[in-house]
PDB file of N, CA, C and O in Angstrom:
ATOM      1  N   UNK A   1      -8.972  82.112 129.554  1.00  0.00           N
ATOM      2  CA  UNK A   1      -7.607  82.086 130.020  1.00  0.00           C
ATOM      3  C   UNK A   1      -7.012  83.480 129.824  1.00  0.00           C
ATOM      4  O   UNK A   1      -7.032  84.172 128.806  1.00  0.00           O
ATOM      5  N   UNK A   2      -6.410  83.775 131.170  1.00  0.00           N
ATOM      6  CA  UNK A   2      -5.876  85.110 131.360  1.00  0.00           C
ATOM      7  C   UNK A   2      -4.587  85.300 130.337  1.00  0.00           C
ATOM      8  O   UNK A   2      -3.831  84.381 130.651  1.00  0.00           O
ATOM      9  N   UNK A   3      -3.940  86.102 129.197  1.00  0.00           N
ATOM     10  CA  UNK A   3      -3.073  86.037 128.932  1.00  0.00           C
ATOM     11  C   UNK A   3      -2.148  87.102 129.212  1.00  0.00           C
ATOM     12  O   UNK A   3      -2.285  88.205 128.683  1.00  0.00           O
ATOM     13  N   UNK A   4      -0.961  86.768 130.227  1.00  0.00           N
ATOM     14  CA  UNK A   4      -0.046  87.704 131.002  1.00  0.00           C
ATOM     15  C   UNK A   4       1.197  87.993 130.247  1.00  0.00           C
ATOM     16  O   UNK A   4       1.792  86.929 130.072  1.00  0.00           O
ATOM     17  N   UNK A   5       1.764  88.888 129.784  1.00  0.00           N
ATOM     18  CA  UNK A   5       3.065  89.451 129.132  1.00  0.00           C
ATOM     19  C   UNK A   5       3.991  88.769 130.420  1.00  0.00           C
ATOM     20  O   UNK A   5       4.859  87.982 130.041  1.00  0.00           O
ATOM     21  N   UNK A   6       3.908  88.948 131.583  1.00  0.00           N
ATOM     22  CA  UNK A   6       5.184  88.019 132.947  1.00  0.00           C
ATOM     23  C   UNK A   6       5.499  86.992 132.268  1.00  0.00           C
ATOM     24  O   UNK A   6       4.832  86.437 131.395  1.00  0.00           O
ATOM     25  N   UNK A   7       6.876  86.638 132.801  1.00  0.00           N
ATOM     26  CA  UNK A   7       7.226  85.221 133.034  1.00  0.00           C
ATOM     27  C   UNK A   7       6.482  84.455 133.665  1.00  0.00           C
ATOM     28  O   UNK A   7       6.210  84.684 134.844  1.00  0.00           O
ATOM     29  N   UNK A   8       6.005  83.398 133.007  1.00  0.00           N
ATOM     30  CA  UNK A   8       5.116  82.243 134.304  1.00  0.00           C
ATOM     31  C   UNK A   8       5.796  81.793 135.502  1.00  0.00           C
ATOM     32  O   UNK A   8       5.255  81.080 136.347  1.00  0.00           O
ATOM     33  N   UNK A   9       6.812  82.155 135.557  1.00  0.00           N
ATOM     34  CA  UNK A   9       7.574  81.803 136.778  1.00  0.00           C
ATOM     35  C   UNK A   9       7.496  82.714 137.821  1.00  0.00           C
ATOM     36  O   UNK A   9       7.705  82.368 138.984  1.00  0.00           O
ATOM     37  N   UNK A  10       7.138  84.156 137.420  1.00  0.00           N
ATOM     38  CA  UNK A  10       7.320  85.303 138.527  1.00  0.00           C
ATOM     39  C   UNK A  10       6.262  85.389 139.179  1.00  0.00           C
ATOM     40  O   UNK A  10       5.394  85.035 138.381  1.00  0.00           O
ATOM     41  N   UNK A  11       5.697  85.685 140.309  1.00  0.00           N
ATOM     42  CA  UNK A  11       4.694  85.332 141.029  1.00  0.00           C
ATOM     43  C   UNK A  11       4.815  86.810 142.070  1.00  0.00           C
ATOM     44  O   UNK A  11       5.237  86.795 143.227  1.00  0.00           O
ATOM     45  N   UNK A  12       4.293  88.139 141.261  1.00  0.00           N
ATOM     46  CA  UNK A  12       4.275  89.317 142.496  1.00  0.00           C
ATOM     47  C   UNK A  12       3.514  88.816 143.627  1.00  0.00           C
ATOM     48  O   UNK A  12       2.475  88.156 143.603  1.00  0.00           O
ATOM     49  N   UNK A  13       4.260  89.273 144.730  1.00  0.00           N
ATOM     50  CA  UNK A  13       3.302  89.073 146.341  1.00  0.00           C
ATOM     51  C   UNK A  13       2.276  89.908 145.917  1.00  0.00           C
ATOM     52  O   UNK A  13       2.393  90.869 145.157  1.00  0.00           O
ATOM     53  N   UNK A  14       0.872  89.333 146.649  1.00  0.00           N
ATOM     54  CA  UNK A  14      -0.196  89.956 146.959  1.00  0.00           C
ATOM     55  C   UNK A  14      -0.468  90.192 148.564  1.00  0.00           C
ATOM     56  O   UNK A  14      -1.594  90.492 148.961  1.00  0.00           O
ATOM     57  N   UNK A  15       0.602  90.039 149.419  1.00  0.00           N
ATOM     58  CA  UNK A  15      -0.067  90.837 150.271  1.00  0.00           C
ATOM     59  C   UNK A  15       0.885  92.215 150.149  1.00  0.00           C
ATOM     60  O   UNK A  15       2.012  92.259 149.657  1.00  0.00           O
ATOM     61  N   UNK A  16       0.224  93.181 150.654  1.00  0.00           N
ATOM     62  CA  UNK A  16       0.991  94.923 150.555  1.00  0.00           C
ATOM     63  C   UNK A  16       2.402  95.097 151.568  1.00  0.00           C
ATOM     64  O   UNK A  16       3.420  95.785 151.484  1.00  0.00           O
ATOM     65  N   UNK A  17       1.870  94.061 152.590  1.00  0.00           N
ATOM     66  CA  UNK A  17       3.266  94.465 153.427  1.00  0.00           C
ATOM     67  C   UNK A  17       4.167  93.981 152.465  1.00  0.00           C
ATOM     68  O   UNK A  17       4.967  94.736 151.913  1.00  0.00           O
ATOM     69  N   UNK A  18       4.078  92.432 152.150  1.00  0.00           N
ATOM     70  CA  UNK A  18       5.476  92.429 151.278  1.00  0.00           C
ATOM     71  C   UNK A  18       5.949  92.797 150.307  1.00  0.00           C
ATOM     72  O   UNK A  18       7.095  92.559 149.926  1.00  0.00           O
ATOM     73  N   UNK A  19       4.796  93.690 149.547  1.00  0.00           N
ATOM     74  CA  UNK A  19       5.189  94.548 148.452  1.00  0.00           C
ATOM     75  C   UNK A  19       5.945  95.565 149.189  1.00  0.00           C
ATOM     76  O   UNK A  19       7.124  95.697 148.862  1.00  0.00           O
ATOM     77  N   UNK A  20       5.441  96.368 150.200  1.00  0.00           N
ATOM     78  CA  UNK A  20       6.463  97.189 151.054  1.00  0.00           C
ATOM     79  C   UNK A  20       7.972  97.001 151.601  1.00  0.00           C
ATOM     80  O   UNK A  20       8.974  97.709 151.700  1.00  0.00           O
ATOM     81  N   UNK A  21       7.652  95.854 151.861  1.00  0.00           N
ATOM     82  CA  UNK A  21       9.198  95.392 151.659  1.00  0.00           C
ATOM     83  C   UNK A  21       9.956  94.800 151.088  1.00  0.00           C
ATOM     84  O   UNK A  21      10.950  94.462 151.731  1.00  0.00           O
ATOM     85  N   UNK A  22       9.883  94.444 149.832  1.00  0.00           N
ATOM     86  CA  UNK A  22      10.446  94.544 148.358  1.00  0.00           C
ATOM     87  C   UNK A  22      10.869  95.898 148.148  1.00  0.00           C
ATOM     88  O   UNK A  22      12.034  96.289 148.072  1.00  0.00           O
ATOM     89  N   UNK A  23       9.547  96.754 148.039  1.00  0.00           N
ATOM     90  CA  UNK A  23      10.467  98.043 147.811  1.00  0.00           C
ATOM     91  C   UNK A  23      11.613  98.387 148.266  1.00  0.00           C
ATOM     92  O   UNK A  23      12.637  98.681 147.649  1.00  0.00           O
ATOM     93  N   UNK A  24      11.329  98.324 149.796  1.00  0.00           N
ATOM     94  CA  UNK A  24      12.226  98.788 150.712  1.00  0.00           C
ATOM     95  C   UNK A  24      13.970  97.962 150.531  1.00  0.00           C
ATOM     96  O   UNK A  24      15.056  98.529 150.649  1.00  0.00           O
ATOM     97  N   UNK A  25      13.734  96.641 150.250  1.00  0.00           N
ATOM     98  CA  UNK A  25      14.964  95.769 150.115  1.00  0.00           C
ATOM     99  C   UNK A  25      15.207  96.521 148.742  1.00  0.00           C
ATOM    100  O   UNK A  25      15.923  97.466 149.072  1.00  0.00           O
ATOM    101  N   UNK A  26      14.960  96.614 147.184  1.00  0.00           N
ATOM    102  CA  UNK A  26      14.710  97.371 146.149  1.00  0.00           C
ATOM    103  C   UNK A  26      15.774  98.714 146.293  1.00  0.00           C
ATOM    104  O   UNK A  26      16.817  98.781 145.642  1.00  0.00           O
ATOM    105  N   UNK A  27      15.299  99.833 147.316  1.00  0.00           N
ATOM    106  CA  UNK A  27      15.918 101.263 147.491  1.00  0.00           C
ATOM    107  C   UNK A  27      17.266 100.833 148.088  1.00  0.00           C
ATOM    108  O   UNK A  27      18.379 101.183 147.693  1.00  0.00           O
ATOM    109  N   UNK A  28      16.876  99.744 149.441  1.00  0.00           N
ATOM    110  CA  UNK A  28      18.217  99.446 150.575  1.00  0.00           C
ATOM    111  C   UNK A  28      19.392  99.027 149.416  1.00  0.00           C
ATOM    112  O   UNK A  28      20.535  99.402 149.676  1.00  0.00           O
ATOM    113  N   UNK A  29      19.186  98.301 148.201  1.00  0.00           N
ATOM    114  CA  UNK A  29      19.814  97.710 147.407  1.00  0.00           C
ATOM    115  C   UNK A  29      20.809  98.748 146.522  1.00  0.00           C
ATOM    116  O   UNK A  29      21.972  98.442 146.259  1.00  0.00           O
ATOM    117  N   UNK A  30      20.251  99.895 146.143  1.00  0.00           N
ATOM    118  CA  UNK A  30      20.122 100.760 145.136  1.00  0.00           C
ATOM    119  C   UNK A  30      21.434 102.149 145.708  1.00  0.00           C
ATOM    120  O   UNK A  30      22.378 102.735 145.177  1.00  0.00           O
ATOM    121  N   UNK A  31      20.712 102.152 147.141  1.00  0.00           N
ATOM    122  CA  UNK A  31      21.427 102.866 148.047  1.00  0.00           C
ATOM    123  C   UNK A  31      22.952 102.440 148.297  1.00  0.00           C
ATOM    124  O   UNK A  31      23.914 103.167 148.050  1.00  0.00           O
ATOM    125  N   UNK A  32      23.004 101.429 148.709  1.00  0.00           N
ATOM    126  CA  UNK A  32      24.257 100.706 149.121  1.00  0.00           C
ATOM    127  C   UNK A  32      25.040 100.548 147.988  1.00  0.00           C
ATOM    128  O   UNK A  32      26.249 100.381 148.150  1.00  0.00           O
ATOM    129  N   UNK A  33      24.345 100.582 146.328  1.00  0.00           N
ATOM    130  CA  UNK A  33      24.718 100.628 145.372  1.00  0.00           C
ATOM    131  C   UNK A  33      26.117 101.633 145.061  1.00  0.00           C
ATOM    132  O   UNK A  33      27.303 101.531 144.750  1.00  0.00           O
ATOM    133  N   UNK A  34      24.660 103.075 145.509  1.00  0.00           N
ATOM    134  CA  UNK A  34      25.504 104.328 145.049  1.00  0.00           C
ATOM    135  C   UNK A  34      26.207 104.621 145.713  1.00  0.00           C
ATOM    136  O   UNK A  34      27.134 105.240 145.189  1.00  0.00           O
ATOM    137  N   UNK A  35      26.313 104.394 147.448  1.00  0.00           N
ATOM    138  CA  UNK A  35      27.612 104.420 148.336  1.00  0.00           C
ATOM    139  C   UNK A  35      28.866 103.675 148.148  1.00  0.00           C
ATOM    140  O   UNK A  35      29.870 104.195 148.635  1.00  0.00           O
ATOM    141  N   UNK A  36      29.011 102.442 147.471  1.00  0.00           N
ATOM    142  CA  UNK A  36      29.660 101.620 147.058  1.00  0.00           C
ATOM    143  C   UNK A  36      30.636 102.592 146.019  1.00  0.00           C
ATOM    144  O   UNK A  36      31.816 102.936 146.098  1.00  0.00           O
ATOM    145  N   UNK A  37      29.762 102.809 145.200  1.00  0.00           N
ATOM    146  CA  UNK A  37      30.253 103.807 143.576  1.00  0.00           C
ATOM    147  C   UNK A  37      30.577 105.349 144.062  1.00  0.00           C
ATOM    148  O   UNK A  37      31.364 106.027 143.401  1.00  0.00           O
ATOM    149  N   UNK A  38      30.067 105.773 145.009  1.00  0.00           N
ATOM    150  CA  UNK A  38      30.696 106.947 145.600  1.00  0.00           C
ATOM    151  C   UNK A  38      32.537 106.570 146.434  1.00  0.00           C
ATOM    152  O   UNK A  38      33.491 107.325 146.249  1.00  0.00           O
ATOM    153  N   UNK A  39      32.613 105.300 147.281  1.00  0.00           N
ATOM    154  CA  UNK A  39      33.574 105.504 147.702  1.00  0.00           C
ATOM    155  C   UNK A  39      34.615 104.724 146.618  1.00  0.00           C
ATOM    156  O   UNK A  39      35.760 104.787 147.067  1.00  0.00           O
ATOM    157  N   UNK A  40      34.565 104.077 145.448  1.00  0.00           N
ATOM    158  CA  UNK A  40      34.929 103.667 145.021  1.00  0.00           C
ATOM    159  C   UNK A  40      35.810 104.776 143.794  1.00  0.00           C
ATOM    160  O   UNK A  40      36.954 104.616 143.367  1.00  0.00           O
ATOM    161  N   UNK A  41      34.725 106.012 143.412  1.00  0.00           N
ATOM    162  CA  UNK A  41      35.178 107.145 143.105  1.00  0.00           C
ATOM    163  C   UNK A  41      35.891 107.823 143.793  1.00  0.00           C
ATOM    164  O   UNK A  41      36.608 108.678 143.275  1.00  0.00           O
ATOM    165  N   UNK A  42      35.872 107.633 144.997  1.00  0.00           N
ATOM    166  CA  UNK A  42      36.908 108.665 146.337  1.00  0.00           C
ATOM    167  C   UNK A  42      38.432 108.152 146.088  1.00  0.00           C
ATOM    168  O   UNK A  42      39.521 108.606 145.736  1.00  0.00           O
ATOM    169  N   UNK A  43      37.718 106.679 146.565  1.00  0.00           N
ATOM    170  CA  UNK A  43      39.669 106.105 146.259  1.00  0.00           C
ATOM    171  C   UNK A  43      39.944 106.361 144.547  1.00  0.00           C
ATOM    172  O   UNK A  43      41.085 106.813 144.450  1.00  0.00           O
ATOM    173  N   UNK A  44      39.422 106.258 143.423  1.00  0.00           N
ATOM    174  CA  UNK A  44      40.446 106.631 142.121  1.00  0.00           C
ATOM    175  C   UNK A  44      40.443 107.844 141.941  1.00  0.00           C
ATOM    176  O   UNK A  44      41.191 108.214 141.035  1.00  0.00           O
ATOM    177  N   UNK A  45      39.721 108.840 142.610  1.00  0.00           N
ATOM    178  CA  UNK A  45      40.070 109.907 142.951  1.00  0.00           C
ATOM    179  C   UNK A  45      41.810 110.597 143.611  1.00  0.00           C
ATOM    180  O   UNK A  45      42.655 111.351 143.129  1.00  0.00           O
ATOM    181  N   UNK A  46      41.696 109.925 144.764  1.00  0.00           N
ATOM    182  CA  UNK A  46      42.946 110.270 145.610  1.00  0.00           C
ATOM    183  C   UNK A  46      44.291 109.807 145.022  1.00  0.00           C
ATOM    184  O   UNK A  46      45.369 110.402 145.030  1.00  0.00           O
ATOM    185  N   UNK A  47      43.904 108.345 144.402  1.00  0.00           N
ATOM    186  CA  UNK A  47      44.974 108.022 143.622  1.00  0.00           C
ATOM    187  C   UNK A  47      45.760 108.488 143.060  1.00  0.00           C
ATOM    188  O   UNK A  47      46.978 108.536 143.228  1.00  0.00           O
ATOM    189  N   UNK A  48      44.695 109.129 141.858  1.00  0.00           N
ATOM    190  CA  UNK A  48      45.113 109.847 140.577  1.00  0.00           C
ATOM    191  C   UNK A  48      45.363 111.575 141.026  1.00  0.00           C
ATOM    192  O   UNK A  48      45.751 112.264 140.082  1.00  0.00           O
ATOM    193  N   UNK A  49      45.141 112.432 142.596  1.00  0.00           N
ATOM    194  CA  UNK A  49      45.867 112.589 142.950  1.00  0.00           C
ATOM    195  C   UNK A  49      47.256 112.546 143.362  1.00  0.00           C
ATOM    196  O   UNK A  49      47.972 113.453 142.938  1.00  0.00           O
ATOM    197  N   UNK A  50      47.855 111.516 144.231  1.00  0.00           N
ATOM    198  CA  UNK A  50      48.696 111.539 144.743  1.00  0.00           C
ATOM    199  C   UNK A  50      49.472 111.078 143.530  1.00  0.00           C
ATOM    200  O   UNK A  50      50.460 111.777 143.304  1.00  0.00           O
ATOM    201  N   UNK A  51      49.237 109.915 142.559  1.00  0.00           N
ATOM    202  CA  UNK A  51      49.759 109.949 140.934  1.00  0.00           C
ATOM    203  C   UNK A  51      50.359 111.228 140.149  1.00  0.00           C
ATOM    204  O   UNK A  51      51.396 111.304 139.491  1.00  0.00           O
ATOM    205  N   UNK A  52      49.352 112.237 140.432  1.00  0.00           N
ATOM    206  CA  UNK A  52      49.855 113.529 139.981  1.00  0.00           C
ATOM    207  C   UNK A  52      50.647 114.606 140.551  1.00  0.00           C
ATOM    208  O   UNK A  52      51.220 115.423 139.830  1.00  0.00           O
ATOM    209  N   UNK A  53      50.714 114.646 142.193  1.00  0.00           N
ATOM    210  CA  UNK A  53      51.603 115.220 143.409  1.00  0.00           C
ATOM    211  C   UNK A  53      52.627 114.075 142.504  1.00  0.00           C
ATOM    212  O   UNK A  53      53.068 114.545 141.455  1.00  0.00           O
ATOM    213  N   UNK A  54      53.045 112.584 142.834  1.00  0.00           N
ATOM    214  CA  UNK A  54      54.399 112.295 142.400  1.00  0.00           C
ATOM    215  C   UNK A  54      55.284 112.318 141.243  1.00  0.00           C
ATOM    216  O   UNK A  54      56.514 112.367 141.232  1.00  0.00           O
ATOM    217  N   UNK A  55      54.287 112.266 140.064  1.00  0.00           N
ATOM    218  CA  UNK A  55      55.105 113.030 138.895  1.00  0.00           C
ATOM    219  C   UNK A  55      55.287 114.540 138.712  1.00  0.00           C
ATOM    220  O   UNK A  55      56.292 114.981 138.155  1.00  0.00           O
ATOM    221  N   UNK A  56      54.428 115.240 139.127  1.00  0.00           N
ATOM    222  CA  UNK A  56      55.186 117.181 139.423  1.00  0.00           C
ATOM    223  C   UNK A  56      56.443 116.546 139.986  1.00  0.00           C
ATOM    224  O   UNK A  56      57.443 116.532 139.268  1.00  0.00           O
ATOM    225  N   UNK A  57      56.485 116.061 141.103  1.00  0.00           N
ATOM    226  CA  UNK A  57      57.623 116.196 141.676  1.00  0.00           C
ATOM    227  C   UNK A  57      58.967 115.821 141.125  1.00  0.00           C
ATOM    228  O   UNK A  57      60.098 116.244 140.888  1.00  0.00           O
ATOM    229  N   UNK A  58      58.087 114.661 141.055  1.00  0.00           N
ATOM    230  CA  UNK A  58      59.614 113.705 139.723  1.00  0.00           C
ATOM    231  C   UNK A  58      59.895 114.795 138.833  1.00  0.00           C
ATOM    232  O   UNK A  58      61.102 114.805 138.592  1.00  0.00           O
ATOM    233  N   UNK A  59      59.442 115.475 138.400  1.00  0.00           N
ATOM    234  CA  UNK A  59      59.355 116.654 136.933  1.00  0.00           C
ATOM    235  C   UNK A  59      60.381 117.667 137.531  1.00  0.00           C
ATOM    236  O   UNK A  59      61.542 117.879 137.183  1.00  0.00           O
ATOM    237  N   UNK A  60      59.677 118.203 138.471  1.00  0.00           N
ATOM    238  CA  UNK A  60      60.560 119.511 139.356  1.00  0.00           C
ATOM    239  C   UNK A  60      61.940 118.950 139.814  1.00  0.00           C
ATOM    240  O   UNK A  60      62.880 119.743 139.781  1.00  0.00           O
ATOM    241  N   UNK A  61      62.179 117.645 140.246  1.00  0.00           N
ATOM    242  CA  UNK A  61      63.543 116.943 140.472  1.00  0.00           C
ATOM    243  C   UNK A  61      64.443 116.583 139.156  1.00  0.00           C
ATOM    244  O   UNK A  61      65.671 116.527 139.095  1.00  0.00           O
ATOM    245  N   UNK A  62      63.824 116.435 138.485  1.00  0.00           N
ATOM    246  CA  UNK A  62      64.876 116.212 136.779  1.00  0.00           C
ATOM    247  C   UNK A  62      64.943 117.112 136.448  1.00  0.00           C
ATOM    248  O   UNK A  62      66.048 117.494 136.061  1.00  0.00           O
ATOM    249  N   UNK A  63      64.002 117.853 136.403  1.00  0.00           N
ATOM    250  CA  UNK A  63      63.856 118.950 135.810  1.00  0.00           C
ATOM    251  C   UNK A  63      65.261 119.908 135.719  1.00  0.00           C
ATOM    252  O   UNK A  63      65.394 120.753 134.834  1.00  0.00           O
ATOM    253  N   UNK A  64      66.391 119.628 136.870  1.00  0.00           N
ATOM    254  CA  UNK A  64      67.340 120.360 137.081  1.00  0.00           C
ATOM    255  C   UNK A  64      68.284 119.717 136.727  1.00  0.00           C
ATOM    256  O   UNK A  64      68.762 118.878 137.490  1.00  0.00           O
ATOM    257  N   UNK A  65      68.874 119.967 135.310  1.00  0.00           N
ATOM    258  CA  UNK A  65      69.957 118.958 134.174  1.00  0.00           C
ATOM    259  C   UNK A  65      71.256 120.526 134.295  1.00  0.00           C
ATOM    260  O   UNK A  65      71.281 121.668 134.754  1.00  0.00           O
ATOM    261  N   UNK A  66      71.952 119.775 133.706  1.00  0.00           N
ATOM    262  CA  UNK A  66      73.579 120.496 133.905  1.00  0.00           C
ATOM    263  C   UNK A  66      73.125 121.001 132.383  1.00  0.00           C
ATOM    264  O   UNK A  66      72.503 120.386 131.517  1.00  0.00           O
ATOM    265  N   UNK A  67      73.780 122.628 132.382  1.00  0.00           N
ATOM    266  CA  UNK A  67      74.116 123.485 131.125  1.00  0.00           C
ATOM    267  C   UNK A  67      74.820 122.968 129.620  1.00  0.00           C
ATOM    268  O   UNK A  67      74.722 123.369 128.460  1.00  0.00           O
ATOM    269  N   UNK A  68      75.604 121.820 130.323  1.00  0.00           N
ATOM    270  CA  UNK A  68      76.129 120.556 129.550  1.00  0.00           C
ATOM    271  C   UNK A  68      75.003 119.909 128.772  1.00  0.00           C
ATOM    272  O   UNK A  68      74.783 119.876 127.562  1.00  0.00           O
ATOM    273  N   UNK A  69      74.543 119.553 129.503  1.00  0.00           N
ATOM    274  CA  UNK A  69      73.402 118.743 128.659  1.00  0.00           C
ATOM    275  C   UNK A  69      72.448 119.432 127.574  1.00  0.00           C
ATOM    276  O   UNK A  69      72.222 118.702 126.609  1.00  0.00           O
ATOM    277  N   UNK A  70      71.885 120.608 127.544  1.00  0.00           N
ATOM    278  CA  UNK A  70      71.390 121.740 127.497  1.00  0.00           C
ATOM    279  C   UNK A  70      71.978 122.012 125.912  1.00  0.00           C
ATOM    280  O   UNK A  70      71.334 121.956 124.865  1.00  0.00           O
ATOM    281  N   UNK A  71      73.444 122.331 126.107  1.00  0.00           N
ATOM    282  CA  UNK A  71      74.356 122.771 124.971  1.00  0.00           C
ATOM    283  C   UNK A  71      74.736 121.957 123.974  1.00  0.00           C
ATOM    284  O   UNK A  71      75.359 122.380 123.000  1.00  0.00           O
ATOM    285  N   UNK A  72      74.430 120.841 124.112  1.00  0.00           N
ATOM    286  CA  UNK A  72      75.279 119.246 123.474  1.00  0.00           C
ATOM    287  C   UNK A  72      73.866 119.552 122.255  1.00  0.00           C
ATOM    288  O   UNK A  72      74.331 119.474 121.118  1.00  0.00           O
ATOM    289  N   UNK A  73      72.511 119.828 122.234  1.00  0.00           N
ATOM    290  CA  UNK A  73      72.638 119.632 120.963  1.00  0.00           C
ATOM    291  C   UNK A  73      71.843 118.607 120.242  1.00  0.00           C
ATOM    292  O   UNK A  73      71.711 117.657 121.013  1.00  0.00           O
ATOM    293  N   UNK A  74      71.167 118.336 118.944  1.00  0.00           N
ATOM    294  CA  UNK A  74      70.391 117.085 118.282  1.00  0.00           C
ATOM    295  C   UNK A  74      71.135 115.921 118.465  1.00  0.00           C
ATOM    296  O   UNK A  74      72.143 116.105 117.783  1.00  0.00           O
ATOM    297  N   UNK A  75      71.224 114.702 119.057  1.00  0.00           N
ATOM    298  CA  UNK A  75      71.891 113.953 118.787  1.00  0.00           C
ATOM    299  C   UNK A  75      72.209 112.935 117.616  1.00  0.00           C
ATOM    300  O   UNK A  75      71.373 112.178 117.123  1.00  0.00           O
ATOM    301  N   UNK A  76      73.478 113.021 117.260  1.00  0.00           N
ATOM    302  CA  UNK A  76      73.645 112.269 115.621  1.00  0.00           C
ATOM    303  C   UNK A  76      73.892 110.810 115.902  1.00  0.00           C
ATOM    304  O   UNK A  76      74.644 110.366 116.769  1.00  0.00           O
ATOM    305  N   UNK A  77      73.079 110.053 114.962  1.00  0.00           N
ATOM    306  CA  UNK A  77      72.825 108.895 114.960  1.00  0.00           C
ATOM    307  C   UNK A  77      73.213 108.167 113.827  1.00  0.00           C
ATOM    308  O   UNK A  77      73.093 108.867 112.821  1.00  0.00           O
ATOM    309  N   UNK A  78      73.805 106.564 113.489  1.00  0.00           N
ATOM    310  CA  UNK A  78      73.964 105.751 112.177  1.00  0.00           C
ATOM    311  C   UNK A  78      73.440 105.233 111.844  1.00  0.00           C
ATOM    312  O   UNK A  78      73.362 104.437 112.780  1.00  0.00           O
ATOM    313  N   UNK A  79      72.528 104.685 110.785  1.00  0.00           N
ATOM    314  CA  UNK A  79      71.736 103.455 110.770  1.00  0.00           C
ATOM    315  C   UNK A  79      71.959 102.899 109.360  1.00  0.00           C
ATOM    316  O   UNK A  79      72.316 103.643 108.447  1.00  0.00           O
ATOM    317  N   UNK A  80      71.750 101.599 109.187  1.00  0.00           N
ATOM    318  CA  UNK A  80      71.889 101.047 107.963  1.00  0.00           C
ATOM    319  C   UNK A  80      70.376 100.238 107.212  1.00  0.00           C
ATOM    320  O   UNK A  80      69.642  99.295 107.505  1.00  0.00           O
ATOM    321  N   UNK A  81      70.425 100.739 106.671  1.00  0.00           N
ATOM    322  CA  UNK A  81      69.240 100.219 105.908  1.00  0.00           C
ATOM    323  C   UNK A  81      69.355  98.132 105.709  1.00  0.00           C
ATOM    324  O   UNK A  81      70.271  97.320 105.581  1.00  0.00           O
ATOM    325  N   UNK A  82      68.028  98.081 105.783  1.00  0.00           N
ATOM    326  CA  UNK A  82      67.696  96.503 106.325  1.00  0.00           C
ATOM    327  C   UNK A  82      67.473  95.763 105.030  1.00  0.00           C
ATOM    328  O   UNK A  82      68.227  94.913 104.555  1.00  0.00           O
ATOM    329  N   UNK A  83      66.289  96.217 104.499  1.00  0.00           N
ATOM    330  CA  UNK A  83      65.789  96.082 103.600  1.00  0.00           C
ATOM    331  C   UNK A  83      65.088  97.378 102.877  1.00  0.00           C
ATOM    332  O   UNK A  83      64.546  98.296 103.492  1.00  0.00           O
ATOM    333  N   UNK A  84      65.208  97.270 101.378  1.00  0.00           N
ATOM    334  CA  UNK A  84      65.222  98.345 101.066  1.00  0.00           C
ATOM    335  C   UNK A  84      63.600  97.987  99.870  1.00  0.00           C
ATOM    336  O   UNK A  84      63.281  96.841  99.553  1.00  0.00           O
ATOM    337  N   UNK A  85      63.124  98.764  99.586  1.00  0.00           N
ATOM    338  CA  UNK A  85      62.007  98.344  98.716  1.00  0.00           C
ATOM    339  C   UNK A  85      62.053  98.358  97.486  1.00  0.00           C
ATOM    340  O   UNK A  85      63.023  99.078  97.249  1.00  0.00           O
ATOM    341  N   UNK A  86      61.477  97.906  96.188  1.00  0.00           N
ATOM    342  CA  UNK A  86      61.394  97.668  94.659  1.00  0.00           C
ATOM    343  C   UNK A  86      61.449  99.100  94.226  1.00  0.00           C
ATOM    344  O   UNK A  86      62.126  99.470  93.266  1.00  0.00           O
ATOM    345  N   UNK A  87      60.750  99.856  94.929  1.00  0.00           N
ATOM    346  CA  UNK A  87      61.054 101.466  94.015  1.00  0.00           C
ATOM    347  C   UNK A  87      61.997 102.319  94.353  1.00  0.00           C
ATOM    348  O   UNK A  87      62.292 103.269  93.628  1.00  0.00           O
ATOM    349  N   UNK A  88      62.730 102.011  95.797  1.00  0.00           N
ATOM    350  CA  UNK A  88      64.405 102.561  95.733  1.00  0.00           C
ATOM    351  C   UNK A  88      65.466 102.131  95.016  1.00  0.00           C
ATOM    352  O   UNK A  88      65.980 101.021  94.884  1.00  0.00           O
ATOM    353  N   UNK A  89      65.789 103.564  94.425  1.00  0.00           N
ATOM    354  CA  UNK A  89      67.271 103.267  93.059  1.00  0.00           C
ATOM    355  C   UNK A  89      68.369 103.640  93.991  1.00  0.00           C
ATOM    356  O   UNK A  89      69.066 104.426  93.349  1.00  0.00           O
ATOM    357  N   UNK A  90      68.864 103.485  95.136  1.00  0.00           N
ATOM    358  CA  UNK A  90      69.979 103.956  95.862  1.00  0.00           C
ATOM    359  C   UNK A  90      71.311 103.068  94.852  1.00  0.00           C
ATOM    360  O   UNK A  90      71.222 102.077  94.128  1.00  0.00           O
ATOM    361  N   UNK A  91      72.500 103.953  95.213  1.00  0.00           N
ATOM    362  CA  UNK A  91      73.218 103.279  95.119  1.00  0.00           C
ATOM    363  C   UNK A  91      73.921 101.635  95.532  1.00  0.00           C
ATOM    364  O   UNK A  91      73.835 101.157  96.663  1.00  0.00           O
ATOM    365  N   UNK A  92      74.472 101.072  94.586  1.00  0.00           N
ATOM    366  CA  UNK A  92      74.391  99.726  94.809  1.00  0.00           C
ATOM    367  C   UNK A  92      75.920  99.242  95.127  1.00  0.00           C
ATOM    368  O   UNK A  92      76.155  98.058  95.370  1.00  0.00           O
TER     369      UNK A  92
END
């Protein structure tokens, strides 16, 4: 008894043409693969173009704020403490 590393289920053709065309379905498969993944790269390509043309732009359009705004400064803020933790001695 022959002992085969295959699955007992897989059964390569023995005649050559249809090994020839296995291959051939095999490459046709492989091909259509990488055209698939090529145009699929084109479009998140252009995307992330035109993504980047519309924020410059957005950028270059805000970008132009009044001298006002400019001059005003850190803005001062209030906040009150929530909870405070076991090793703060703040005043009580």
């Amino acid at each position: 008894m022959k002992h085969s590393r295959r699955s007992p289920f897989y059964q390569p053709p023995t005649s050559p043409l249809a090994r020839l065309g296995l291959a051939l379905a095999g490459i046709g498969i492989l091909a259509l693969s990488f055209m698939l993944g090529l145009f699929v790269l084109a479009i998140a390509m252009g995307l992330a173009l035109i993504g980047g043309v519309v924020i410059a732009v957005r950028r270059l359009l805000a970008g132009k704020s009044s001298p006002e705004d400019e001059a005003r400064g850190p803005i001062d803020v209030e906040y009150r403490v929530i909870h405070r933790s076991r090793g703060d001695r703040g005043p009580d």
